[in-house]
Residue frames as a rotation matrix with the C-alpha (Angstrom) as fourth column:
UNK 1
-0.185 -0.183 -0.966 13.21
0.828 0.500 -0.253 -8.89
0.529 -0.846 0.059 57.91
UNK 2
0.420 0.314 0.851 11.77
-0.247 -0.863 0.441 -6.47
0.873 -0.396 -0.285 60.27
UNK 3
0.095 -0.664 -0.742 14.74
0.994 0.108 0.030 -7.72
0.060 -0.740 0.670 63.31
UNK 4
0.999 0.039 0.038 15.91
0.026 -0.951 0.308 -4.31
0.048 -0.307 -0.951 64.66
UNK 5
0.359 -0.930 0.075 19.06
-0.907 -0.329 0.262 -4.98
-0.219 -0.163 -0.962 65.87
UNK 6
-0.022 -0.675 -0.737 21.80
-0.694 0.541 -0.475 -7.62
0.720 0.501 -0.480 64.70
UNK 7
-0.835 -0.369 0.409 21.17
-0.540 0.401 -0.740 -9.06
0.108 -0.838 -0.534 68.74
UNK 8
0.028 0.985 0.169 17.76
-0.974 0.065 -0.219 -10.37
-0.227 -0.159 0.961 67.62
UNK 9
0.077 -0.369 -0.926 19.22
-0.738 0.604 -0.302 -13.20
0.671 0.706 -0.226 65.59
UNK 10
0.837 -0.398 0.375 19.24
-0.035 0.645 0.763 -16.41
-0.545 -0.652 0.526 67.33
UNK 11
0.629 -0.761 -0.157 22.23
0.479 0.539 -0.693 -17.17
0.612 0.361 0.704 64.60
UNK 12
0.260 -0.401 0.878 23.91
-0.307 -0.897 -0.319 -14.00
0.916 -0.187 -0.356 66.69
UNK 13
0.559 0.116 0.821 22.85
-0.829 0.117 0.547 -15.21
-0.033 -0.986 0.162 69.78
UNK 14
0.987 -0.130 -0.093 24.44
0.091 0.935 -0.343 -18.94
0.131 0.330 0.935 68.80
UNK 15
0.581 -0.814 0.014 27.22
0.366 0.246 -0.897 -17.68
0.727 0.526 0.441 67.71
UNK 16
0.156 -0.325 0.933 28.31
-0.860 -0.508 -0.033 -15.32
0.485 -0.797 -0.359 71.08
UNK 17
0.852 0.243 0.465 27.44
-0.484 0.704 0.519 -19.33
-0.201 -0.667 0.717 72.66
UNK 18
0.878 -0.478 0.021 29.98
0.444 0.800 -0.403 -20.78
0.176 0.363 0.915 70.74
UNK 19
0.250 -0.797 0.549 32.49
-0.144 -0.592 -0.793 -17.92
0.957 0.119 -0.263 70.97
UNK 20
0.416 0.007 0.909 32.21
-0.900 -0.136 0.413 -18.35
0.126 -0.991 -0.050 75.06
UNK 21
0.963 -0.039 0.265 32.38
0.065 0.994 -0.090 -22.45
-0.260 0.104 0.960 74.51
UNK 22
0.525 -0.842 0.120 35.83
0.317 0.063 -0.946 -21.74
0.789 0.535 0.300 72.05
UNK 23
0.192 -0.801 0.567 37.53
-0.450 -0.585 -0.675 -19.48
0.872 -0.125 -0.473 74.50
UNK 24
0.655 -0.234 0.718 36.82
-0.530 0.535 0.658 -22.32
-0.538 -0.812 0.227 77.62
UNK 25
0.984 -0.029 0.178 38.08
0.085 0.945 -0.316 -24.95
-0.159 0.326 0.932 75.36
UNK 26
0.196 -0.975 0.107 41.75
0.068 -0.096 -0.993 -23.27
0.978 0.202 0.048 74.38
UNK 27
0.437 -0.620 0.651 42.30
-0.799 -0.600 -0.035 -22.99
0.412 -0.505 -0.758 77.71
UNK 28
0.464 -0.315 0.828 43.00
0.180 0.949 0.260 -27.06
-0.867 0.028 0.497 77.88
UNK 29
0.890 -0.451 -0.074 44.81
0.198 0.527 -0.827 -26.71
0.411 0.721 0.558 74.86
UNK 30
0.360 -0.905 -0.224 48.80
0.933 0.354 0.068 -26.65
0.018 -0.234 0.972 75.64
UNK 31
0.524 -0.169 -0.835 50.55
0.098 -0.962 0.256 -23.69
-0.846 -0.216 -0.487 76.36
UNK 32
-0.575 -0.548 0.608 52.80
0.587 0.241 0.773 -24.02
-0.570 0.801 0.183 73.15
UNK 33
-0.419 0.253 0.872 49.98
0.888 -0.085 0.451 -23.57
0.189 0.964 -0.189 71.03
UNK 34
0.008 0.049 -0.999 49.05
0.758 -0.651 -0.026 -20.09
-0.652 -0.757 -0.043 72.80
UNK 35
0.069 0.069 -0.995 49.88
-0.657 -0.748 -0.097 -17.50
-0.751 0.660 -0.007 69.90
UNK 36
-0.937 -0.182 -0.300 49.21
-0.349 0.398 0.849 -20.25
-0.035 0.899 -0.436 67.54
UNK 37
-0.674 0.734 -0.086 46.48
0.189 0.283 0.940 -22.58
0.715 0.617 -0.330 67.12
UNK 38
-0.482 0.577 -0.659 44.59
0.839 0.088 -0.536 -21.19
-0.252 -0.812 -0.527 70.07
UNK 39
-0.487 -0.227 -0.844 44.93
0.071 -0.973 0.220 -17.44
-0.871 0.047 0.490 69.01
UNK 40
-0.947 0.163 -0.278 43.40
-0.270 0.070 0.960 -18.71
0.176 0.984 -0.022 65.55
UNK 41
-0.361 0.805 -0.470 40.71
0.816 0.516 0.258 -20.59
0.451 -0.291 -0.844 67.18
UNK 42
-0.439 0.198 -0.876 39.94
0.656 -0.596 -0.463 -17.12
-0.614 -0.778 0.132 69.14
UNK 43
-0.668 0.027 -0.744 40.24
-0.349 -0.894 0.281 -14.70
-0.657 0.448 0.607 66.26
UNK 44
-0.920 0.393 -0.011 37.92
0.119 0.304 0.945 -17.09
0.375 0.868 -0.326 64.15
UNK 45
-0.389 0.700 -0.599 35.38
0.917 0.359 -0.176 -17.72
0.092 -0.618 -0.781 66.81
UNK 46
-0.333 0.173 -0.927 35.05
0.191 -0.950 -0.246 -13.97
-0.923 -0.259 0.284 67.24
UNK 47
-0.959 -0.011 -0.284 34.76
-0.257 -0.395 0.882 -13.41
-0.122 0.918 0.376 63.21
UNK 48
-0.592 0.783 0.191 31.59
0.738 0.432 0.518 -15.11
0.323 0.447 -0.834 63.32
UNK 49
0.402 0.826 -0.395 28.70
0.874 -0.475 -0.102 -13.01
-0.271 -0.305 -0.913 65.58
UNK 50
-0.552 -0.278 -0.786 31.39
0.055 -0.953 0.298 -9.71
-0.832 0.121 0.541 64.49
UNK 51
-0.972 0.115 -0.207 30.59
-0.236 -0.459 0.857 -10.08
0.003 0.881 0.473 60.69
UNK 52
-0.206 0.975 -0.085 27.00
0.962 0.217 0.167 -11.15
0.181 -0.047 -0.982 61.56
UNK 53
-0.202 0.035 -0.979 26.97
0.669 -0.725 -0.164 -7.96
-0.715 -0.688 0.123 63.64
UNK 54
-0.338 -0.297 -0.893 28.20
-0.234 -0.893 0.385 -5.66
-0.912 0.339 0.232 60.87
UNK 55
-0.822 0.238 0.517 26.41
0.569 0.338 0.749 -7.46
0.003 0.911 -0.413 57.68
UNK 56
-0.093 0.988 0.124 23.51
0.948 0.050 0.314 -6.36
0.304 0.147 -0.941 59.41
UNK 57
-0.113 -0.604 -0.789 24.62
0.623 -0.662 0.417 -3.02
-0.774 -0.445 0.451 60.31
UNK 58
-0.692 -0.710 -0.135 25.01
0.420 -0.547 0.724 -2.07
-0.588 0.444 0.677 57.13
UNK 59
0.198 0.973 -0.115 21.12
0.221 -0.159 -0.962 -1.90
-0.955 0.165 -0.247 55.95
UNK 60
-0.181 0.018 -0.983 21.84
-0.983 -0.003 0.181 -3.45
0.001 1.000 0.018 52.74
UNK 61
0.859 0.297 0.416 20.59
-0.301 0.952 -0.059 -7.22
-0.414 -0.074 0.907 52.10
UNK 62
0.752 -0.536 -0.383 23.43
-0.410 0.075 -0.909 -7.47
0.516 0.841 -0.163 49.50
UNK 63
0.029 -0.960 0.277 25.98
-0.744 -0.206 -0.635 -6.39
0.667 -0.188 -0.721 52.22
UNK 64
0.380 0.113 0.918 24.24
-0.706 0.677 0.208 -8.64
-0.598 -0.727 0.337 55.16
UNK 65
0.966 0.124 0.228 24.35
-0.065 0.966 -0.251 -11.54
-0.251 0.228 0.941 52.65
UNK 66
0.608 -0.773 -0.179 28.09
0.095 0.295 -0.951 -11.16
0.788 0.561 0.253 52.00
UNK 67
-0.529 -0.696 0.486 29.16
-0.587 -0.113 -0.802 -10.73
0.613 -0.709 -0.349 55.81
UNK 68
0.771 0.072 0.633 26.92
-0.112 0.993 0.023 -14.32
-0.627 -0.089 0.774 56.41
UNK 69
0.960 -0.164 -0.226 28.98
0.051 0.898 -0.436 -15.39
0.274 0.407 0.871 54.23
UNK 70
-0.275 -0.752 0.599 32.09
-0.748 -0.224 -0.625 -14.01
0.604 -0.620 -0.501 56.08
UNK 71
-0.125 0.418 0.900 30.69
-0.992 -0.085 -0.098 -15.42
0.035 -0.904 0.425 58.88
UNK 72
0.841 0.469 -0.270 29.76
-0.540 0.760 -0.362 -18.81
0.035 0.450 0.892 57.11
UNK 73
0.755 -0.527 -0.392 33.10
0.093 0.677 -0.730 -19.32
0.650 0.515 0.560 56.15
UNK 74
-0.589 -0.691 0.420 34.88
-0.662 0.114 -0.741 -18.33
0.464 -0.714 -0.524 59.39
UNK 75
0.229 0.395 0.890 32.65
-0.878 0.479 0.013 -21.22
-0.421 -0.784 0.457 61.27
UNK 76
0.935 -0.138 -0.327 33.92
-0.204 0.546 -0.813 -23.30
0.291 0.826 0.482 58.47
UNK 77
-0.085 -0.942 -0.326 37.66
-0.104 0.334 -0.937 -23.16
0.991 -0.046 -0.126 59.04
UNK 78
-0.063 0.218 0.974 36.43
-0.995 0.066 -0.079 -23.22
-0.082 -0.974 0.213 63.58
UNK 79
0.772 0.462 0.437 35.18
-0.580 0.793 0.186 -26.35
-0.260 -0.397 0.880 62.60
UNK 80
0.550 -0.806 -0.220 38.52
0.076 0.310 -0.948 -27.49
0.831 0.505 0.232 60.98
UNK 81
-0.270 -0.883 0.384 40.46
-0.635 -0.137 -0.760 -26.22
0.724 -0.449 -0.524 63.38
UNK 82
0.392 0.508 0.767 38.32
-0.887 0.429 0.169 -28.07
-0.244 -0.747 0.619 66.32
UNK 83
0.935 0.351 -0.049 39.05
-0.348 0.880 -0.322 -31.38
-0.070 0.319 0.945 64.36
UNK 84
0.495 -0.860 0.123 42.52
-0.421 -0.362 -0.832 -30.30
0.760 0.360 -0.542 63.78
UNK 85
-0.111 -0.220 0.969 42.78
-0.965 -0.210 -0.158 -30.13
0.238 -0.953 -0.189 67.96
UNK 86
0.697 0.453 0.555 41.25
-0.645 0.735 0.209 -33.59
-0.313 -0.504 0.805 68.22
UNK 87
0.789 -0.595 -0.157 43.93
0.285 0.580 -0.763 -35.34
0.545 0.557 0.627 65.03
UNK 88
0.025 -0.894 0.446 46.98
-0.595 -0.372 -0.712 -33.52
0.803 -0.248 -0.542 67.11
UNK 89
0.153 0.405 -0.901 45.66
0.401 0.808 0.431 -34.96
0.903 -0.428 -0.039 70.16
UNK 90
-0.762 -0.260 0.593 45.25
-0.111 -0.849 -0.516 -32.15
0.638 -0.459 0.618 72.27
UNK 91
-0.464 0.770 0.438 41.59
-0.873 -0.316 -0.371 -33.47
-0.148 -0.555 0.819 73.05
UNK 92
-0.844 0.366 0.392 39.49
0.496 0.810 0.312 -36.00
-0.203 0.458 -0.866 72.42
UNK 93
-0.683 0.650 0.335 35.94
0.440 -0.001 0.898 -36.08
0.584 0.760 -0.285 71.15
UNK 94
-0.049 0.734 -0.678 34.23
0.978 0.173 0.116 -35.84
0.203 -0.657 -0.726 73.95
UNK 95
-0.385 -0.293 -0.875 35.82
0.575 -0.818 0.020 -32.64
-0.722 -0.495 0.483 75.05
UNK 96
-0.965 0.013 -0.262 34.87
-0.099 -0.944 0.314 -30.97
-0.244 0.329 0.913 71.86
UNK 97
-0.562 0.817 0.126 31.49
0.728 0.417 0.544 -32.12
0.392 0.397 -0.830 71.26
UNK 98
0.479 0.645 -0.595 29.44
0.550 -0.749 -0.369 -29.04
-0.684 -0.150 -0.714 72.60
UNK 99
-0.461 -0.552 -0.695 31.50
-0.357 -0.601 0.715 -27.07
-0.812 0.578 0.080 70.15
UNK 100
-0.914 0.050 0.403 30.81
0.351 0.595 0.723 -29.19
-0.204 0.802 -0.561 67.17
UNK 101
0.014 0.990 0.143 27.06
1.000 -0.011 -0.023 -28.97
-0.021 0.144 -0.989 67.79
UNK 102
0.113 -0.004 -0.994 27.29
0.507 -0.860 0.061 -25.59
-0.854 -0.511 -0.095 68.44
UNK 103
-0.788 -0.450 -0.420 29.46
-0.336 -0.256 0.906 -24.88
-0.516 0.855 0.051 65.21
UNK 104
-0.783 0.560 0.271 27.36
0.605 0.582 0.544 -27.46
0.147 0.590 -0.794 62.98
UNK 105
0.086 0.971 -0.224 23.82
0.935 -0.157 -0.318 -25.43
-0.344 -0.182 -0.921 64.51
UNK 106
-0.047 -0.530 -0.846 25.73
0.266 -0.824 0.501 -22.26
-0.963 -0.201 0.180 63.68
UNK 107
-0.802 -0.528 -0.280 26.64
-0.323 -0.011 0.946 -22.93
-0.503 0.849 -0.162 60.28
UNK 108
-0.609 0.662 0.437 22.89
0.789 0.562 0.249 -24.59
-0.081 0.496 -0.864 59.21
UNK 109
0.406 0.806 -0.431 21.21
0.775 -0.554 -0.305 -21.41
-0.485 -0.210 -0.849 60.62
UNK 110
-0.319 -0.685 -0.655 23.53
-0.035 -0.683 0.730 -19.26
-0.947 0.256 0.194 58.50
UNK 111
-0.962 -0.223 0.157 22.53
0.081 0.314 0.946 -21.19
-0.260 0.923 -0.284 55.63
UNK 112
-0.345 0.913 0.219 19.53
0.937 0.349 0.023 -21.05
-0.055 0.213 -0.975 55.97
UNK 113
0.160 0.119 -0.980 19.33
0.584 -0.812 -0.003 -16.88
-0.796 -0.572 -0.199 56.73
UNK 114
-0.872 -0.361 -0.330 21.60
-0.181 -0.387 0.904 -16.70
-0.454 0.848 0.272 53.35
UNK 115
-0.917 0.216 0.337 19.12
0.400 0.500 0.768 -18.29
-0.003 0.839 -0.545 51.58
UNK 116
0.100 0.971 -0.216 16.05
0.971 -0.143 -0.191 -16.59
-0.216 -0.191 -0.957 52.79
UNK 117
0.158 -0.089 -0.983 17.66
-0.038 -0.996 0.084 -13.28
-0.987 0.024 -0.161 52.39
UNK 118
-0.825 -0.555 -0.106 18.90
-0.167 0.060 0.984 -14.40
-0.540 0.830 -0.142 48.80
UNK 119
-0.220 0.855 0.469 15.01
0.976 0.199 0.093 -15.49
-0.013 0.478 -0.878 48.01
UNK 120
0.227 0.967 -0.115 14.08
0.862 -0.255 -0.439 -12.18
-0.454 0.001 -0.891 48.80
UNK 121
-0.455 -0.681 -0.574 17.03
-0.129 -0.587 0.799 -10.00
-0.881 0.438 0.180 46.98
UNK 122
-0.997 0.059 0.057 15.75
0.077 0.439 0.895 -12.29
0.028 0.897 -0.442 43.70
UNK 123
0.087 0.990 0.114 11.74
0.957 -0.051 -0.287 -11.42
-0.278 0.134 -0.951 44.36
UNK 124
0.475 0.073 -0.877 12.49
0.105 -0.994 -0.026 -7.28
-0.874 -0.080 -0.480 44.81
């Protein structure tokens, strides 16, 4: 990959979209859930475009491909928790449904970044 900087990435660029999208959405969630399931929903949302950030930082394919998968699996438990928000009944569907897509486009272009970077770890 000849990207320069970790802000080329559309997954990067996605994922800052979704982090902006997460932190409107908790603010409809109850106050209750404030240092709970909001505060989670923050600190995950953020874990993605950080461990993008710093995978690629580290100018190692190895390290990039194990802080996507950081990254992978925090957009993983976002998307739990989103669903989580809808079974409590804090929201409905409707309300999270730019999330979702967001998450879901997030999480395909990850996979797909691992896997190109993992083809080319296994040519070199």
């Amino acid at each position: 990959m000849t990207l320069r900087s970790y802000k080329e990435f559309t997954v990067w660029q996605k994922s800052m979209d979704l982090a902006v999208e997460i932190y409107r959405l908790v603010k409809i969630l109850p106050k209750t859930e404030t240092y709970a399931l909001s505060d989670q929903m923050r600190r995950t949302v953020v874990s993605i475009p950080s461990n993008i950030a710093e995978g690629q930082g580290r100018n190692s394919t190895r390290e990039f491909i194990k802080f996507l998968a950081i990254a992978r699996g925090s957009q993983s438990e976002l998307e739990t928790q989103l669903q989580l928000c809808v079974r409590i009944g804090y929201v409905d569907e409707s309300e999270i449904s730019v999330s979702v897509g967001l998450c879901n486009e997030v999480g395909k272009m990850l996979n797909v970044l691992i896997r190109k970077l993992t083809q080319t770890l296994a040519k070199n």
